[in-house]
N, C-alpha and C positions, 0 to 999 in steps of 0.2 A: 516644488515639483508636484503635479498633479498626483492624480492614483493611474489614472489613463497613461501616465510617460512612465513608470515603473515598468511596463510592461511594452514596451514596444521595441523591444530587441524579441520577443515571445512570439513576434506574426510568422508563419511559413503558410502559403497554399497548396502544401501534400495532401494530394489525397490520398487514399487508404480503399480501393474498390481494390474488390478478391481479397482484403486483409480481414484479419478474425482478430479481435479485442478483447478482453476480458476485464473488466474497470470493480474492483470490491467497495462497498459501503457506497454504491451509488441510484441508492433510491433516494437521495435528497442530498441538498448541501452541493461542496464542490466537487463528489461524486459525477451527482447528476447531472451536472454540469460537463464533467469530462465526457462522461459519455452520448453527452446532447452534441457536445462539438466530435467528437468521433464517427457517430454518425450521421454530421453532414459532409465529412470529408467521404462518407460510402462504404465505413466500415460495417462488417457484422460486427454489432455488438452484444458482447453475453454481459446481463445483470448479475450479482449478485447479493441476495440476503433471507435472512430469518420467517419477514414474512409476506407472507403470499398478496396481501393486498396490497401492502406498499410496493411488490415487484410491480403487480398491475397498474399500477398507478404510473411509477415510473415509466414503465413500457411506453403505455399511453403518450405520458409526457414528452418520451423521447421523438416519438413517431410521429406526434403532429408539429415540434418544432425542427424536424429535420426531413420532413418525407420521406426518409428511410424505414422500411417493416421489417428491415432484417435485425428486430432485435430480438434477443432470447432471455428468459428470465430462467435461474435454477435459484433452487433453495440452498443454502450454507451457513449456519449460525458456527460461528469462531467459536463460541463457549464450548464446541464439542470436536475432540479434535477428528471423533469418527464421522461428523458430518464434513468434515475438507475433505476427509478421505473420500467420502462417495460422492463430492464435487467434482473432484479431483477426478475419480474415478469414471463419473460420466463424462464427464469432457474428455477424455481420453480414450473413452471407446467412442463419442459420438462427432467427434473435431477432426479434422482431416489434418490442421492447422490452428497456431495461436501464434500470433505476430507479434501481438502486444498485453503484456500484463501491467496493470495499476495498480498496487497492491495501495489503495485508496485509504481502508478502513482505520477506523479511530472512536478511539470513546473516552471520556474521562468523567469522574463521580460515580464509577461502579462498583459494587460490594469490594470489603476488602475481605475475600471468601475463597477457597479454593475450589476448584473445577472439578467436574465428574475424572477429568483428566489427573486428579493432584498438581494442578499449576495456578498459580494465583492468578485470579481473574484480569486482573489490567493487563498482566503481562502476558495470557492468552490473547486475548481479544486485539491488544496495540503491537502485538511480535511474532508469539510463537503460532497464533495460526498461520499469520501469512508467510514464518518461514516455512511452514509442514507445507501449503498450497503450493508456494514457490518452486520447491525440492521435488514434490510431486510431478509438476507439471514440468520442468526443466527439458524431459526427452522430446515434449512436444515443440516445446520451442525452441528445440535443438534441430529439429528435423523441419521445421519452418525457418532458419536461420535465412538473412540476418532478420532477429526479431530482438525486444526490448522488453526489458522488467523495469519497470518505474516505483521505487519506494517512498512514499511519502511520510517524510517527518515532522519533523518541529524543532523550533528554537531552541526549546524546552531542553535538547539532546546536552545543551554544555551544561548542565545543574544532574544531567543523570550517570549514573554510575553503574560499575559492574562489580556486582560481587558473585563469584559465583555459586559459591556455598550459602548463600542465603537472600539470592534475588527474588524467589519463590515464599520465603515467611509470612505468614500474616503477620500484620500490627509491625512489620519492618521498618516500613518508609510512610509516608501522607501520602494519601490519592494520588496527590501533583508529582510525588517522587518516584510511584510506580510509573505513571506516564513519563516520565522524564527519562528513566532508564530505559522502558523501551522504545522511545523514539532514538537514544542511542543504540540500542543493540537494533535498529534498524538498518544505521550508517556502519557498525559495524559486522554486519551481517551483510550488506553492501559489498564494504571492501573486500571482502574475504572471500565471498563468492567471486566477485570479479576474478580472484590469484585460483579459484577452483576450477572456470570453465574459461578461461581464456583460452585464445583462437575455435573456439565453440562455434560462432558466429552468433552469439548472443550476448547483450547487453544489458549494463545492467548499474542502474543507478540511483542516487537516493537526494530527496529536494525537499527545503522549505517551503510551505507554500502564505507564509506569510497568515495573517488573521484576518481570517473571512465572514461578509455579513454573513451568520448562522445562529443558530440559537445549540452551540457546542456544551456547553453547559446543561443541559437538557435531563442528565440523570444525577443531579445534586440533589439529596434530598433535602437541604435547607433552601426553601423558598424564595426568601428574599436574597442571599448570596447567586442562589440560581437566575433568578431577577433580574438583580443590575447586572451579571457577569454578560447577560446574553443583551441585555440591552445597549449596554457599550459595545459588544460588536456590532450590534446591528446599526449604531451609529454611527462607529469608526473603523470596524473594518472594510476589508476591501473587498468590492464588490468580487459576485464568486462567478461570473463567467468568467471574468478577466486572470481571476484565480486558474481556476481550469486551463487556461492559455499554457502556464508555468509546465505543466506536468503533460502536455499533448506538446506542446513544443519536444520536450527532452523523448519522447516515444516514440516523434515521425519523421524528426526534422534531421539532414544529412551531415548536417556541420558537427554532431555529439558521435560520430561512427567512432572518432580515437579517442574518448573519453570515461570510456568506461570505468566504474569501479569509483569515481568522482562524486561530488555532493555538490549540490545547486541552488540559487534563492535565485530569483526573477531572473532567471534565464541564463544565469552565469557561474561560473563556481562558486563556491561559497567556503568560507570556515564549516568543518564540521568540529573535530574534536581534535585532540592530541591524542587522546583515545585512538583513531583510528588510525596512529603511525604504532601502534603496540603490538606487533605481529603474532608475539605470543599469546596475547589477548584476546585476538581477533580468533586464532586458531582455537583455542581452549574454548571459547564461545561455542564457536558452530560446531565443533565434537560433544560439550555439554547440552547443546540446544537438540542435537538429532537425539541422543540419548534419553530428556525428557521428550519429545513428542515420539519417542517410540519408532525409529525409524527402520526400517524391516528391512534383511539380507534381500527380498525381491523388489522392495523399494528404492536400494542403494544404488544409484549407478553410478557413485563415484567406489565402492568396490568390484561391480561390475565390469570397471572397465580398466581394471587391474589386471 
């Protein structure tokens, strides 16, 4: 089977004019991809990252292959959980609307160091920012309903674990097992949210997006592992618009309206874990996970609407 036939249950011609986008870690890679395909279907789209020239750049990029200028660049490095806050914060005072969230971002080969936040770096940057961004932003796409949260995973999720006493340790796991865990507590942060806002009219789901040409290896500080790891994808993974397809399909497209809370690889459900039939798990997570990101009595609206 080609790489092109993978993907061809992933076509929909929705467009997305008056919708508001919100795509993370998409100033390159299959980011920028999604939000290149975003805004030809007529979305606004908002960027998100650390720095200021790579948003520029992106912008650019998006605007001349899609003709659309409704794009918007903010600043948000995940290393801090007080800059999602003021992301978060801005697009809340300055959004009328949010339709759609990607929560895209991913890193692997970064310090195994703890955060200004006390969170161990992988599992900031691949989890607990984008649940703090997610939670945050919820009212808005609550009041935009029907709208979609797209989480993107990885394979990776069946080799990761949850401990909760000591997901946060340094020198706990290998690089790979820090990633590994949070691409699970991605799926089950998924699931769990799905049993939190159901009949919300938001949606909300988590997908493989399979290994894409990239140079994802990019902060390995041993060279030559860093080397072949990205030249093999760049050989044999799969090209990353078609990638992109995967994750703009599950956001616009009408046929995932009763699916929510679900896990996906090329357009279809997919295995996620056994993990995520663990309800006690799942629950004990997201009560642990608000409590490290510090989730504030005026940020709460699942107390609020107690």
């Amino acid at each position: 089977m080609s790489v092109k036939d993978d993907f061809t249950d992933c076509e929909t011609n929705v467009r997305l004019d008056g919708k508001v986008a919100l795509v993370t870690g998409a100033t390159a890679g299959t980011g920028l991809e999604i939000a290149k395909n975003l805004a030809r279907r007529g979305a606004k789209v908002i960027i998100a990252s650390r720095n200021p020239s790579k948003l520029a750049d992106a912008r650019n990029t998006i605007i001349q292959d899609s003709g659309n200028q409704n794009v918007i660049t903010r600043q948000m490095d995940f290393e801090s959980l007080s800059s999602v806050r003021n992301f978060a914060d801005t697009t809340l005072r300055t959004e009328p609307r949010l339709d759609i969230l990607i929560n895209n971002i991913g890193a692997i080969g970064l310090d195994d160091r703890l955060t200004e936040d006390g969170l161990q770096l992988m599992m900031q940057v691949n989890y607990f920012g984008s649940f703090l961004l997610t939670f945050l932003l919820f009212p808005l796409l609550r009041i935009s309903a029907p709208s979609r949260v797209v989480n993107v995973s990885s394979l990776a999720l069946i080799l990761g674990t949850v401990d909760l006493e000591h997901w946060n340790d340094i020198g706990q796991y290998s690089n790979f097992g820090y990633y590994c865990n949070a691409k699970l507590a991605d799926v089950l942060f998924t699931v769990e949210m799905e049993k939190r806002i159901r009949g919300s009219g938001v949606s909300v789901y988590s997908m493989d997006p399979g290994l894409g040409k990239s140079e994802f290896f990019r902060n390995f500080d041993n060279v030559l592992i860093k080397n072949v790891l990205n030249a093999a994808l760049l050989k044999f993974g799969r090209p990353l618009p078609r990638v992109a397809t995967m994750a703009v399909f599950l956001a616009v497209d009408p046929k995932f309206e009763g699916e929510s809370g679900k896990h996906f690889r090329d357009c279809h459900e997919f295995y996620s874990s056994w993990f995520a039939n663990d309800t006690v798990l799942s629950r004990n997570m997201w009560e642990e996970t608000k409590r490290l990101v510090r989730i504030t009595g005026y940020e709460d609206w699942e107390t609020r609407n107690k």
